[in-house]
C-alpha angles and dihedrals in degrees: 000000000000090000085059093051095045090053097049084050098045079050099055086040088060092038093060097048093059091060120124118263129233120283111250121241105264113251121273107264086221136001130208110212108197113352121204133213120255086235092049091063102053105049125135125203114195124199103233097246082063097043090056093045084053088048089217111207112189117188121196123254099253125202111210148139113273133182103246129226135207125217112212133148131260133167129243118251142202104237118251117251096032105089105100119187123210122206133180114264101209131020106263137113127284119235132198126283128210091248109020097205119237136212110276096015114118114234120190132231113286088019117141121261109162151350118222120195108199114239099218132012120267115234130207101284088053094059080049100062098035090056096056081048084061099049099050090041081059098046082049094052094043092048091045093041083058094044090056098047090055089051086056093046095053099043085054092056088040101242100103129062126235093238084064094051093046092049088053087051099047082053090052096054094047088053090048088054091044094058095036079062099043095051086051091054084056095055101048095048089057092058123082129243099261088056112114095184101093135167116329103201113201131200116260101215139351096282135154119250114245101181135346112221094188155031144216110277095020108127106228130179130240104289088011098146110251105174148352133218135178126195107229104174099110099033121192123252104210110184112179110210133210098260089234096053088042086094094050099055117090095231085186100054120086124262132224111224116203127179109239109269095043116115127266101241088048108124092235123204122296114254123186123220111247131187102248126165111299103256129169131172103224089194084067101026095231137137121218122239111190127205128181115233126207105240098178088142095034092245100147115045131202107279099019122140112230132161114247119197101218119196112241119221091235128074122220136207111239153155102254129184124189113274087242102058086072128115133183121195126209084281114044112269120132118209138168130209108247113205105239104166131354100286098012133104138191122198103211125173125255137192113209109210091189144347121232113184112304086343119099102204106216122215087184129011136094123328139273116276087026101119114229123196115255095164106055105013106132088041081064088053098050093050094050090048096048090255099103136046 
């Protein structure tokens, strides 16, 4: 009986023994020995002699409380008020003039348009008449030039707004071309028949040509429209908002107007806020903010599409860096050099949520007390890249 035992146990001993092992973990499809950090392979050590030839200037990561900005489009308008259209006084026949204007082109105040040549002679009742055109035309321009004065007045005390004052201004320059014509109505009333010399129409202000309605010898009636212009050297900046984000926008702040392309960190052109007609798209759901834009070069033209960097009304706590610590390499990529060590740099990646003023706000980068070069920063580039010595 125990020999039995002993053989059925030597059995499930060898039994189990013959079992299968375990399958082994199939082998890593690559390995990575050693891997190094993306900061640890762009760090720069300077001698001291170099570092004070490059005059390095490092500033802390702060973290602080900024006013915080929003980047959105808008569309570049012709004010309202400024287009000013020309027509012909009299019947008669336009001539050549040394330089016919073009659409697009920029004349100046007192500049040549045209030459009429009046079709038949006025007679007395004519220069009548014109003349009555010229004395009403004056009392126009007299009661708009006052007009004017008291808009300016009150924008200076701060009682008045500048749409006021513009619209006072666009009538004021409608009164000016009115008389212009009717003087020249006058005159040409005044002349005889024989006379060739005709009606020289001038331009009222430097202005740019929108469209040109006629040309020399075209016979046109008397009001037929000869010419547009348009003054564009203060342009409007319209920027249409989502309606929920509207509150949160400071209306009264300043904007910072970029044509698209430029970088996000560029300082842009000042715009001022200005009261304009109340306007919203309900397909988009947006309200409109409108800023007037100095043009004195004709940079930014009616209908095109730039990015304004509107103020919000909230301040944020967040890691900044000065505006001038920042870097941006052939793709892209915008980096700052951290301090590690006296004489030692390390060039690390950033990613700027917003720009206020001369600060850059991080949402990643190094931390908050880390010093970063302002002064010398892009010497440092150049040495790390073989450009610099």
């Amino acid at each position: 009986m125990v020999s039995r035992l002993v053989t059925t146990m030597l059995c499930l001993i060898a039994a189990g023994c013959g079992r299968d092992e375990p399958a082994a973990a199939p082998a890593m499809a690559a390995t990575v020995t050693a891997p190094v950090k993306e900061s640890q392979l762009v760090t720069v050590t300077l001698s001291e002699q170099a570092e004070r030839r490059l005059a390095i200037k490092t500033e802390p990561v702060e973290q602080r409380a900024v006013p915080r900005t929003r980047t959105v489009g808008a569309e570049v308008m012709a004010p309202m008020g400024t287009a000013v259209s020309i027509v012909a006084p009299v019947a008669g026949t336009l001539q050549a003039t040394p330089a016919v204007p073009a659409a697009g082109s920029t004349v100046t105040r007192g500049q040549t348009l045209f030459h009429l040549v009046p079709i038949q002679p006025a007679d007395r009742d004519a220069a009548v008449d014109a003349q009555q055109t010229v004395d009403i035309a004056t009392a126009r321009r007299t009661a708009t030039t006052l007009k004017v004065q008291r808009a300016e007045r009150l924008v200076k005390d701060g009682s008045g707004s500048r749409r006021a004052l513009e619209e006072a201004q666009a009538e004021l320059a409608v009164a000016e071309a009115e008389l212009t014509a009717a003087t020249g109505r006058v005159t040409l009333a005044t002349r005889s028949g024989s006379s060739a010399a005709g009606v020289v129409i001038d331009a009222p202000d430097t202005a740019t040509v929108q469209n040109v309605h006629a040309r020399p010898g075209q016979a046109v009636t008397a009001g037929t429209l000869l010419i547009e212009l348009t003054r564009l050297a203060t342009v409007w900046i319209r920027v249409s908002v989502y309606a929920g984000d509207a509150r949160a926008i400071d209306a009264r702040a300043a904007a910072q107007v970029l044509t698209l392309g430029e970088a996000a960190d560029a300082a842009g052109v000042t715009a001022q806020p200005i009261p304009a007609p109340p306007s919203a798209n309900a397909a988009t759901a947006g309200v409109d903010l409108y800023y007037a834009l100095p043009n004195p070069q004709g940079r930014f033209r009616p209908g095109e599409r730039v990015a304004v960097r509107l103020a919000r009304r909230e301040t944020e706590t967040g890691r900044v860096v000065p505006k001038a610590a920042l870097l941006h390499d052939a793709y892209g990529g915008t980096w700052v050099y951290v301090a590690r060590q006296p004489q030692v740099y390390a060039r690390e990646r950033v990613v700027v949520a917003d720009i206020v003023e001369a600060l850059a706000v991080l949402s990643q980068g190094p931390a908050a007390g880390s010093r970063v070069v302002t002064d010398g920063a892009a010497e440092l580039f150049g040495v790390e890249f073989g450009a610099g010595k």
